[in-house]
N, C-alpha and C positions, 0 to 999 in steps of 0.2 A: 403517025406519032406514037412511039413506045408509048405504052404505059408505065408507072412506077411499080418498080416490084415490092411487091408487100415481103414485109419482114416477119424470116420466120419463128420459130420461139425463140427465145431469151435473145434477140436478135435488134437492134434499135437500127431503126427508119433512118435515113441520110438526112429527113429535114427534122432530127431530135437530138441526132449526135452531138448538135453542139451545147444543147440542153441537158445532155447526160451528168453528171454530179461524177466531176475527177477522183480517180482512183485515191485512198491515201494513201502519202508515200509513209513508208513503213522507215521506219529509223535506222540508220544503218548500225550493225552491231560492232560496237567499239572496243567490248568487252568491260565497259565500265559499268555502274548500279547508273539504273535511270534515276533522275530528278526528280518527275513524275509519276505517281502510282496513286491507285486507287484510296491507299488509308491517309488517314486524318493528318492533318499536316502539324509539325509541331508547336504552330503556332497556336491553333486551335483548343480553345479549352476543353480537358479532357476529363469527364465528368466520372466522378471518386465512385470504386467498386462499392455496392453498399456492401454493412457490413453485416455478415450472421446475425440470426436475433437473437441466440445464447449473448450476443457481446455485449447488449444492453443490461445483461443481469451477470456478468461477469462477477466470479466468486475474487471477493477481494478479505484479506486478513491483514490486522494490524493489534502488531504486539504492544508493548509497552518502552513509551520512550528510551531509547538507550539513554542520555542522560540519565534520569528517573529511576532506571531499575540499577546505573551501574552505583551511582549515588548514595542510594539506601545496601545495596550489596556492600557496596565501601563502610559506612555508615556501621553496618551491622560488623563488620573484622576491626574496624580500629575501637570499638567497645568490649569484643568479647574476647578478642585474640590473647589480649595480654591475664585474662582470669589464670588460665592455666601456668604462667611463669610467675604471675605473682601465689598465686594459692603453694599452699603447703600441706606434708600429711597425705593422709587419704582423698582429699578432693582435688588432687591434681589431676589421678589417672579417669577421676567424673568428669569433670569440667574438659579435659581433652576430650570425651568422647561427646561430650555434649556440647562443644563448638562446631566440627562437621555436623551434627544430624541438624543443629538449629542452620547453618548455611545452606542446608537442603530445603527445609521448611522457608528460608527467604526466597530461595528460589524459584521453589512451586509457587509463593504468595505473586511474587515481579514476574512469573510465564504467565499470564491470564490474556486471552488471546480474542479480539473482538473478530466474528465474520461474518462480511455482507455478501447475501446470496441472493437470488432473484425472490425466493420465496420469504426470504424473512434474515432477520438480525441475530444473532446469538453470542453469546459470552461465555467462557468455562475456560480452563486448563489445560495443557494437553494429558495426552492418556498416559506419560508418567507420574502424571503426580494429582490430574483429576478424578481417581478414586477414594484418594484421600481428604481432597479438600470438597469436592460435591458444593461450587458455588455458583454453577451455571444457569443459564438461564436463556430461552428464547422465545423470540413471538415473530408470528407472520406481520407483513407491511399490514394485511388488512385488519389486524388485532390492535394496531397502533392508533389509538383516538386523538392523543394529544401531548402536550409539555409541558409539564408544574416547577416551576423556579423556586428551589428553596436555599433564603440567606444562610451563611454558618458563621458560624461564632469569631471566627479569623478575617469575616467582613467580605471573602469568595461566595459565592454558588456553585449549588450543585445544581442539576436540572435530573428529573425524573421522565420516564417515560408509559404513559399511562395506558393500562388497557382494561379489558374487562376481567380478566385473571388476576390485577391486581398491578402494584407500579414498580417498577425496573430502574434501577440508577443509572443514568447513562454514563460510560466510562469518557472521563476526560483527560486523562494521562497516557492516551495511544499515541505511536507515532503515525507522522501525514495524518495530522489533526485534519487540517483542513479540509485535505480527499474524504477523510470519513464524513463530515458534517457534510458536505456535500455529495455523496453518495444517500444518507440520510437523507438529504433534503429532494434527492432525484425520486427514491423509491417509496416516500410514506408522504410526501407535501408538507410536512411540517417547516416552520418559519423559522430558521437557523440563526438569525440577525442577532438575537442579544447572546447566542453560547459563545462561552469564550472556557480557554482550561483554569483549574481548579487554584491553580497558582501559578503566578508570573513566572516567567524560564530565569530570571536572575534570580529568585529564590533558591532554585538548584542549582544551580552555578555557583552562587555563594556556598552552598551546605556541601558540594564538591570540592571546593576549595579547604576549605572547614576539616573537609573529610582527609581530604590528600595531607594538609600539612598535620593533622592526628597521626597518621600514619608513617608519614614519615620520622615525626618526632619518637613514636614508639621502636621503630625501625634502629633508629641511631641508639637509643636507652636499653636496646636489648643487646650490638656490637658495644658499644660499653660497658655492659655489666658483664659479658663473656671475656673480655679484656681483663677486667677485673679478676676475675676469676680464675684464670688463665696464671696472671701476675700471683695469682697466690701459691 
């Protein structure tokens, strides 16, 4: 009686072959993109890149309302413009020169520019015209102790901002009010619920209004009188 012959390496026995685990068959190449592949499927939720830790302290600025600053810019030419065609004499050629240098002074006054940084808050000017006016001011988050509500005579509030150097008016006439107060409110913890701005948005809305037909009434009264004048 033969014996079985033993199998040699990597060689399997005749009573295992049928135990052997079938080849896989390998996919035939179609030249199409497989279906399947190793990465995430798109069904799968795909969890957000974090983001740099500079982005939590991201340097944000915020001017002064355009409403607000075009407003009193307006406000400020439909009062001074007409000095120089009404004045006579000698203070015509003053008064012309001193309606630009006063729209430069409104100017610098409406640039005041608030910016949150990771290390603290600040207020000033830019460097055209913040050598002049020198009204800036800043404090770090951790210098910020608290918020002092104070009524005004027009029945608004102001709010202050308190520290150990002394208290800070916080600006309420930036634009993206609201991003600011809540960036405020990210970086120092203070309680943002009762700040609101200094005056209602129809107040300026109104005094734009105000402003615009000034203006245009002066506009027309000045094609008139040169008509006039003309006719003579």
């Amino acid at each position: 009686m033969n014996a079985p012959k033993k199998a040699g390496a990597g060689q399997l026995a005749p009573d295992q072959a049928a135990f052997a685990p079938a080849p896989e068959d390998k996919a035939p190449d179609t030249g199409l993109p497989q279906l399947i592949s190793s990465k995430p499927s798109l069904l799968e939720p795909v969890q957000p890149k974090p983001r740099p830790a500079e982005a939590h302290g991201e340097r944000r600025q915020y001017g002064m309302a355009p409403l607000i600053r075009g407003t009193l810019v307006g406000l400020y030419l439909a009062l001074v413009v007409p000095l120089p065609v009404l004045a006579s004499g000698g203070l015509r050629p003053v008064l012309a020169l001193a309606v630009p240098l006063g729209l430069l002074l409104v100017l610098a006054i409406t640039s005041e520019t608030v910016t949150v940084e990771a290390q603290g808050l600040s207020v000033g000017q830019p460097a055209w015209c913040g050598w002049l006016l020198r009204r800036g001011w800043s404090l770090t988050w951790p210098e910020i102790t608290g918020l002092t509500a104070v009524a005004t005579s027009q029945g608004g509030r102001v709010f202050y901002l308190r520290s150990a150097k002394g208290s800070y008016l916080l600006p309420q006439r930036v634009a993206r009010f609201d991003d600011f107060l809540a960036q405020l409110q990210l970086h120092s913890g203070l309680d943002i619920a009762g700040i609101g701005r200094l005056s209602p948005p129809w107040t300026y809305q109104l005094l734009a209004g105000l402003t615009t037909l000034m203006l245009l009434g002066e506009l027309v009264a000045l094609l008139v009188q040169k008509g006039q004048n003309l006719a003579l």
